[in-house]
C-alpha positions as CSV (number, residue, x, y, z in Angstrom):
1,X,-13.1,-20.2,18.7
2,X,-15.9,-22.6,17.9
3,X,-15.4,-26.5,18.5
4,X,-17.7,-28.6,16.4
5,X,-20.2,-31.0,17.9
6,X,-20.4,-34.1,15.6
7,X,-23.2,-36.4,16.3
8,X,-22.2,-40.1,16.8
9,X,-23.0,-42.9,14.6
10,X,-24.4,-45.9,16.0
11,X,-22.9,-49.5,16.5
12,X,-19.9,-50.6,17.9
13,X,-17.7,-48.7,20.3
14,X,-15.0,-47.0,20.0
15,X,-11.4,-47.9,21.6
16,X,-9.8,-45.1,23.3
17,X,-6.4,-46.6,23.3
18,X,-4.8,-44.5,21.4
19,X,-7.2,-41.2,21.2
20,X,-8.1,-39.0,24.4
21,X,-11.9,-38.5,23.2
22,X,-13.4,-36.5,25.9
23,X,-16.6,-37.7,27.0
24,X,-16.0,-41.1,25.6
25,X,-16.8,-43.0,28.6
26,X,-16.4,-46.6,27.0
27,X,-19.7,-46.7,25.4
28,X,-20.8,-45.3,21.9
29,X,-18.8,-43.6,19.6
30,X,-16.3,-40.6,20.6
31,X,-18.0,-37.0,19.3
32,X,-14.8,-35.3,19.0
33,X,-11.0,-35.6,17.5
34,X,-8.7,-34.8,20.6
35,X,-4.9,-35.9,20.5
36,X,-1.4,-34.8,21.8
37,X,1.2,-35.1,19.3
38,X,5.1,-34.5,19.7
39,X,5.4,-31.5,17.3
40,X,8.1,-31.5,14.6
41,X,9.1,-28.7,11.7
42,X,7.5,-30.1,8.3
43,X,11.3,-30.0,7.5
44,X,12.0,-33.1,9.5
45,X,9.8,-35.0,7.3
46,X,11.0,-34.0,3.9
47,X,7.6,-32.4,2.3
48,X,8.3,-29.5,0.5
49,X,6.2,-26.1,0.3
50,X,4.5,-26.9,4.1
51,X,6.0,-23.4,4.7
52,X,3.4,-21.5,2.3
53,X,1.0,-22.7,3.7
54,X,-0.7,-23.7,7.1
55,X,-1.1,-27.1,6.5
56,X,-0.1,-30.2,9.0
57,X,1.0,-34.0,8.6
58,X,-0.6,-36.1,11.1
59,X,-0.4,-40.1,11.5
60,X,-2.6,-42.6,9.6
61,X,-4.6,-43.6,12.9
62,X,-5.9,-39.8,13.0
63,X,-7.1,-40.8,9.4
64,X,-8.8,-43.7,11.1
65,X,-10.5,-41.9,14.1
66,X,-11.8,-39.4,11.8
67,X,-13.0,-41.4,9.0
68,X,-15.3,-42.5,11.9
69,X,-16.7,-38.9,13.2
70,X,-19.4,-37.3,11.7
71,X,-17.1,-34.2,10.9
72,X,-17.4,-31.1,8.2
73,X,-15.2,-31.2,5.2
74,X,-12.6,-29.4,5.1
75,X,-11.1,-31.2,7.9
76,X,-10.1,-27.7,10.0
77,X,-8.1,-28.4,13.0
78,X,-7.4,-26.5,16.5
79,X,-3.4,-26.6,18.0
80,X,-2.8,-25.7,21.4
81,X,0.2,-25.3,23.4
82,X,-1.2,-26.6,26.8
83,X,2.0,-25.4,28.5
84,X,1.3,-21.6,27.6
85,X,-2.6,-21.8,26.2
86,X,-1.5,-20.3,22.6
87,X,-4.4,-21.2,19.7
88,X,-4.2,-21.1,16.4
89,X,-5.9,-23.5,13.4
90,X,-5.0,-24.7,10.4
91,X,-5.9,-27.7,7.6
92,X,-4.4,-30.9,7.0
93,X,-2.4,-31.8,4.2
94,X,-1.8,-35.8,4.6
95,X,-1.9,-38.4,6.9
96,X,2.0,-40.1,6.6
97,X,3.7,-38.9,9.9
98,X,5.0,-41.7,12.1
99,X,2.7,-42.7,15.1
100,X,2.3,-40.3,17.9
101,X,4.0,-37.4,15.9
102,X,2.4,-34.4,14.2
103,X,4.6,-32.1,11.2
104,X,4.1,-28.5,11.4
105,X,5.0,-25.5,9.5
106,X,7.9,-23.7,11.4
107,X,5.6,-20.6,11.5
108,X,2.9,-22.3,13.1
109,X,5.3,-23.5,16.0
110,X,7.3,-20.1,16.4
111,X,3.0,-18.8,17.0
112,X,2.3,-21.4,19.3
113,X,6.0,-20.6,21.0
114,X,6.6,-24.4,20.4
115,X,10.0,-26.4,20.6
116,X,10.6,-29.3,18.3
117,X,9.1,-32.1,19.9
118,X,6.9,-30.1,22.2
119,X,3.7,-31.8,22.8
120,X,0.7,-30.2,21.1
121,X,-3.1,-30.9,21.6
122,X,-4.9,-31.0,17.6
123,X,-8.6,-31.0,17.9
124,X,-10.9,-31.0,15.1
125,X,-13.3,-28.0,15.2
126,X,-15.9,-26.2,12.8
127,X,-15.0,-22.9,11.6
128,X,-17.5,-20.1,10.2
129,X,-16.6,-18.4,6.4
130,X,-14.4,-15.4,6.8
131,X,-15.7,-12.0,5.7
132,X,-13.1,-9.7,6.5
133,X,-9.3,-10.2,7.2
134,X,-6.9,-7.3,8.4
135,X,-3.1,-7.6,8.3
136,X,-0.3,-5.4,9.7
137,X,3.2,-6.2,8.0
138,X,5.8,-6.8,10.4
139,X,8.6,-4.7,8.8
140,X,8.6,-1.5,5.7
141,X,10.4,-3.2,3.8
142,X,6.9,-4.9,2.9
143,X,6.2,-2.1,0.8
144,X,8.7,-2.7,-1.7
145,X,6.6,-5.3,-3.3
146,X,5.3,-3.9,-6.3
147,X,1.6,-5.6,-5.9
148,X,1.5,-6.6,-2.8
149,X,-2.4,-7.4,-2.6
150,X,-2.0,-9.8,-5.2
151,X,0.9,-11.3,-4.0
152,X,-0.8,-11.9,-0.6
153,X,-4.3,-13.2,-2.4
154,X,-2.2,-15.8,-3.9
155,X,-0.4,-16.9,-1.1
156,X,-3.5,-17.3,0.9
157,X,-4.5,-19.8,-1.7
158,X,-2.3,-22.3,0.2
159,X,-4.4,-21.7,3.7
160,X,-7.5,-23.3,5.3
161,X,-8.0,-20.5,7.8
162,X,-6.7,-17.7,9.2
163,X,-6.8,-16.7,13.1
164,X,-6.5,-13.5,14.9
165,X,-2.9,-12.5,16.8
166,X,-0.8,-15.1,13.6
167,X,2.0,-14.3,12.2
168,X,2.1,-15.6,8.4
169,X,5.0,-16.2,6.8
170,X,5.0,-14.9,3.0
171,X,8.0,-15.9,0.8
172,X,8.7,-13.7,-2.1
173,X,11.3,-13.6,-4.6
174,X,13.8,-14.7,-2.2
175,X,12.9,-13.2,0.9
176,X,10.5,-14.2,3.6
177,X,8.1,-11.1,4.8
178,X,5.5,-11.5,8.1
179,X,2.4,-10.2,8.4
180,X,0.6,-10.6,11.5
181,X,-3.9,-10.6,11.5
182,X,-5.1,-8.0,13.2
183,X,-8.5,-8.3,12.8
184,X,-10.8,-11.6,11.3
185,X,-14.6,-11.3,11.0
186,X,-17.1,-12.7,11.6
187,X,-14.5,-14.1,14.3
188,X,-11.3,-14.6,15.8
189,X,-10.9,-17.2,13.3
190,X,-12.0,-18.1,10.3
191,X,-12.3,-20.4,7.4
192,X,-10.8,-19.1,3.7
193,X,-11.5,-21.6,1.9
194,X,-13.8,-20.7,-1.1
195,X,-15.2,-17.4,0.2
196,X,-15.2,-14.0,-0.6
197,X,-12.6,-12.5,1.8
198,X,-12.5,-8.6,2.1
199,X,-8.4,-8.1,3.1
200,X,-7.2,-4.5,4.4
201,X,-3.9,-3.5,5.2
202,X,-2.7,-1.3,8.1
203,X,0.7,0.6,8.4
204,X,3.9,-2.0,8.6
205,X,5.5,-1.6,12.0
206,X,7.9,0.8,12.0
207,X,6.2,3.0,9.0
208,X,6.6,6.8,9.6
209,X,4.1,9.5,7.4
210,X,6.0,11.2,5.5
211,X,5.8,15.6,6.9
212,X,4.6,17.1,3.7
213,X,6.2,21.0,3.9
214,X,4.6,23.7,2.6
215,X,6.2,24.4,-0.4
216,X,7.4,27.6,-0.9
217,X,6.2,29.4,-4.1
218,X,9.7,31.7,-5.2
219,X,9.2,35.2,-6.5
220,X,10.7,35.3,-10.2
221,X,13.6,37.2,-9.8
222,X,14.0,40.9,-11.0
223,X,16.5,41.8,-13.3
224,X,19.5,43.8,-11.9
225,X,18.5,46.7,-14.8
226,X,19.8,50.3,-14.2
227,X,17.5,53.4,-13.7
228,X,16.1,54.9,-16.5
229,X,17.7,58.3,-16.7
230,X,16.0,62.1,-17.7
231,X,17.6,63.8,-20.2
232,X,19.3,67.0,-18.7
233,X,19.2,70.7,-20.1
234,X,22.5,72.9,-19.8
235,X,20.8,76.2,-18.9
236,X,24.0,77.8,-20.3
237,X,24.4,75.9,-23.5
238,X,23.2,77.5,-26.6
239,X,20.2,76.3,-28.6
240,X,20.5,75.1,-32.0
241,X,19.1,77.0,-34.8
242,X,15.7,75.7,-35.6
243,X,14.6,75.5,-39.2
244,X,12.1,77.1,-40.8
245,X,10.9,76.1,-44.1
246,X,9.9,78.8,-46.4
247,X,12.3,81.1,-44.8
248,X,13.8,83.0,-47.0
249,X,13.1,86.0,-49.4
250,X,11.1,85.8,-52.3
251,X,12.9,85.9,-55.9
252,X,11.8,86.5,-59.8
253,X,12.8,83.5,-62.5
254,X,13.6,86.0,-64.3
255,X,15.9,87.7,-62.0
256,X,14.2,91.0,-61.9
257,X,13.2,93.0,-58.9
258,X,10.1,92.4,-57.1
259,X,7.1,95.0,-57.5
260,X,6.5,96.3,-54.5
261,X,3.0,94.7,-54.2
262,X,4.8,91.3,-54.6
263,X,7.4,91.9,-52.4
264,X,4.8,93.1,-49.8
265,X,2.9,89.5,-50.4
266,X,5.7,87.4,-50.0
267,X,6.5,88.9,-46.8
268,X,3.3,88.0,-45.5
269,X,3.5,84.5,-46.8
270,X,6.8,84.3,-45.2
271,X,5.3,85.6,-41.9
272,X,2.8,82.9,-41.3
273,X,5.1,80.1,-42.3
274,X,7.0,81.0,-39.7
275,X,4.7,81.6,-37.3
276,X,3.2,78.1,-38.2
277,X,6.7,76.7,-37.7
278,X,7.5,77.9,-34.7
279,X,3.7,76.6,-33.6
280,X,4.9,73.1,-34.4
281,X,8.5,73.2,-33.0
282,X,6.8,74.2,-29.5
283,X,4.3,71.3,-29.2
């Protein structure tokens, strides 16, 4: 985490009376914002919406000591819990909190494992443009959100910077989701103020991949139909009596007997026809 260096400006000297400035000495002008505060929930002092956002209430002398520093706009600040060493940064929203006392989001405190009126060291520092922000929702229930991208791109709106190992607190229709940062480039933390941030998502806690199972492809089902069945010959039954056309004997119109050269003829005629026939019937 980067601390900025902010060059003094020259006359009079500063009085440390009420600010720790490291390297102060009593001469010149101190090069860097360093206080303990007693740490309260923004709660306590009545300004809504603190809890979207990441931003702190500090006293009006901090307006004063910093109105004299030669420091980069937007003011970004550093919180430490000197009684366990846990970081994290954030911006500043005013400067109305009574002397000696500093406002905080709940979240921020429950990061820093803070209790109210825990003392807290804010120090100004210089934070590089973030790039790249991952975060890993703390619960599934996440997921339910129908755009959840754009819901958390317009929650970030209310942040000054973000800082690896945070939990952020996301309220949403009702219902308060976390999602802690897993990963900030081009460092541990970074500035998100008017920049082009890349944001990824990895699985909430708790997420299991669904087992995709081969599906099993059903054969259609075969009608229940019965077996065709051959037709079956009685060897002792009788055949029927085939018919032959043209069978028959051969008659005048007039009546009268045949000559025997016709009769002869029509038996021939009748002879093939019923050779013929009987060629058919057989096929």
């Amino acid at each position: 985490k980067q601390g900025s260096s902010g060059s003094g400006s020259s006359g009079g000297s500063g009085s440390a009376t009420m600010f720790n400035f490291p390297g102060h000495g009593g001469h010149g002008m101190p090069r860097q914002f360093d206080e303990m505060y007693s740490c309260f929930p923004g709660a306590f002092h009545g300004k809504e919406g603190m809890e979207e956002g990441d931003k702190i209430i500090l006293p009006e002398s901090a307006l004063d000591a910093l109105a004299r520093l030669d420091v980069e706009y937007p003011m970004l600040f550093q919180l430490t819990n000197k009684q366990n060493g846990n970081v994290t940064h954030c911006g500043v929203l005013e400067f109305s909190a009574p002397e000696g006392n500093a406002f905080v989001p709940y979240w921020t405190m429950s990061n820093l494992m803070l209790p109210e009126g825990g003392l807290i060291q804010v120090k100004n520092v210089s934070l590089p443009k973030a790039t790249y922000v991952k975060f890993q929702p703390q619960h599934v229930d996440f997921l339910d959100i129908n755009n959840p991208r754009a819901v958390l791109e317009f929650t970030l709106r209310s942040f000054s910077c973000v800082t690896k190992g945070d939990q952020l607190c996301i309220p949403y229709n009702d219902k308060k989701y976390y999602l802690e940062i897993k990963e900030v480039k081009p460092a541990d933390a970074a500035c998100i103020i008017e920049c082009d941030v890349n944001i990824d998502f990895e699985a909430p806690v708790g997420y299991v991949e669904p087992q995709r199972q081969a599906q099993e492809i059903a054969e259609p089902v075969k009608p229940d139909l019965p077996e065709p069945q051959k037709a079956q010959v009685n060897e002792g039954a009788e055949e029927a009596p085939k018919f032959i056309p043209f069978a028959g004997g051969a008659q005048r119109i007039d009546g009268k007997n045949l000559k025997p050269a016709q009769a002869k003829a029509a038996e021939e005629v009748n002879a093939v026809v019923a050779g013929q026939s009987l060629a058919a019937a057989g096929r």
